[in-house]
C-alpha positions as CSV (number, residue, x, y, z in Angstrom):
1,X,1.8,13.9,5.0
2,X,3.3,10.7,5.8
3,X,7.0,12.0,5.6
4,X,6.7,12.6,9.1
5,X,6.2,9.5,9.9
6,X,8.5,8.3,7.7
7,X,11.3,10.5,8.9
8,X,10.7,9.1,12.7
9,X,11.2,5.8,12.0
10,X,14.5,7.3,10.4
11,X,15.6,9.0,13.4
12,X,14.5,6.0,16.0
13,X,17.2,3.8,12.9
14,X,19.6,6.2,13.1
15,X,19.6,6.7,16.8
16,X,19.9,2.2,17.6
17,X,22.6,1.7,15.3
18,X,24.6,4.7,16.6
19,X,24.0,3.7,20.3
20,X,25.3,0.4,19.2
21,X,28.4,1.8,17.8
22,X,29.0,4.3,20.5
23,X,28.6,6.9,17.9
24,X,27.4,10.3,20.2
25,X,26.9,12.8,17.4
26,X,25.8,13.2,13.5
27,X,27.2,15.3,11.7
28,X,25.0,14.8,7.8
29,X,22.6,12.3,7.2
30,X,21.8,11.2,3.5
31,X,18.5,10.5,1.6
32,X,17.9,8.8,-1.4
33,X,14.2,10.3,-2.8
34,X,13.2,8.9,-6.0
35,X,10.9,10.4,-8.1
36,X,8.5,7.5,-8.2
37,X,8.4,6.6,-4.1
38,X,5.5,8.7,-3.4
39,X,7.6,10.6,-0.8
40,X,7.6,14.2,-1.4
41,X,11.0,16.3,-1.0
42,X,9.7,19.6,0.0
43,X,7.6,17.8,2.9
44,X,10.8,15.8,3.8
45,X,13.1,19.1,4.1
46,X,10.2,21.0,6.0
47,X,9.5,17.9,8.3
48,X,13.3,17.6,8.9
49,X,13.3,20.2,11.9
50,X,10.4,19.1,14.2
51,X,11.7,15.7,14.2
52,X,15.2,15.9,14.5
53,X,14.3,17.9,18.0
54,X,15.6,16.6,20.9
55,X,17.5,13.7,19.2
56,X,20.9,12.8,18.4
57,X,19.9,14.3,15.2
58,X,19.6,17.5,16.1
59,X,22.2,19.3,15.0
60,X,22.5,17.4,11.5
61,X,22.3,18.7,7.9
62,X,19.9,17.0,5.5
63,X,20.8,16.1,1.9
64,X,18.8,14.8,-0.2
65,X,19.3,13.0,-3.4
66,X,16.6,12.7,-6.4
67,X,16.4,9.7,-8.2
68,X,14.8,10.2,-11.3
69,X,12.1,7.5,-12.7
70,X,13.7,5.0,-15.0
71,X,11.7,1.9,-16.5
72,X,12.8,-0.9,-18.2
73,X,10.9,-2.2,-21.5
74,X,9.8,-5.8,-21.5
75,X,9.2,-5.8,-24.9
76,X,12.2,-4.1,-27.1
77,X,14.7,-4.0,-23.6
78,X,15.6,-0.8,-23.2
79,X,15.2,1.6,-20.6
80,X,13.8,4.9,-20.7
81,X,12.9,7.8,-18.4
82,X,9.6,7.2,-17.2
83,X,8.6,11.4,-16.9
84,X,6.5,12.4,-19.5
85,X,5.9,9.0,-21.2
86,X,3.1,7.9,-19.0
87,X,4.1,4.2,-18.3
88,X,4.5,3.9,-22.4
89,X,7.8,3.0,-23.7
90,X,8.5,5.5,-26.0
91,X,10.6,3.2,-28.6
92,X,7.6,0.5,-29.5
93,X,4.8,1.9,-27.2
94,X,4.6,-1.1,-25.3
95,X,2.8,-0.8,-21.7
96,X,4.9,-3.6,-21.0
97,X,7.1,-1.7,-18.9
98,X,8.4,-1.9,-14.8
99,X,10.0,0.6,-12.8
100,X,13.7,0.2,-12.1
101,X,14.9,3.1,-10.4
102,X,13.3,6.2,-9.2
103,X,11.1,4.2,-6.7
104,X,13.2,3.9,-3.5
105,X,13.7,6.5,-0.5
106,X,16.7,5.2,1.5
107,X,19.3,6.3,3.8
108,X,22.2,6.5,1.8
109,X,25.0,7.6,4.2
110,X,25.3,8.3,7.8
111,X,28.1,11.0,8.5
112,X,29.3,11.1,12.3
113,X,31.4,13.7,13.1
């Protein structure tokens, strides 16, 4: 389960760039999850907890956001949703395809109260 890890490195983020800008509390903090990351949202929201503890985090609310998989068609340029097509664009069947959203897990907004 590496959203634990993931989330510290999160909270240690969080926690420099508010010291910097003598920010003392945090209200919400924002995820971006796509479907395609690898990061799982269940483990992220059950994580949340044990390592907001103790922080400057502590008494935040979580929200997460899920970016669904979209892929991009090299061959006939259109984009699809990648769920349920098995990396096969399903307009010419070409493999020839690349994820273009659904892959990211960012922070996508930092609420201080």
């Amino acid at each position: 389960m590496h959203e634990l890890g993931l989330l510290a490195e999160i909270v240690d983020k969080i926690e420099a760039v508010a010291k910097e800008n003598n920010v003392t509390e945090i209200e919400k903090l924002v995820l971006d999850v796509g479907e395609y990351s690898g990061v799982v949202p269940e483990y992220v929201e059950t994580s949340y907890p044990a390592v907001i503890g103790g922080t400057m985090l502590e008494n935040t609310k979580l929200q997460m956001n899920i970016i669904k998989g979209v892929a991009f068609c090299h061959s006939c340029k259109k984009k699809f949703d990648i769920k349920g097509n098995e990396q096969r664009c399903p307009y010419c069947g070409s493999q020839e395809c690349e994820v273009v959203e659904g892959g990211e897990f960012i922070i996508k907004e930092i609420v201080a109260r």
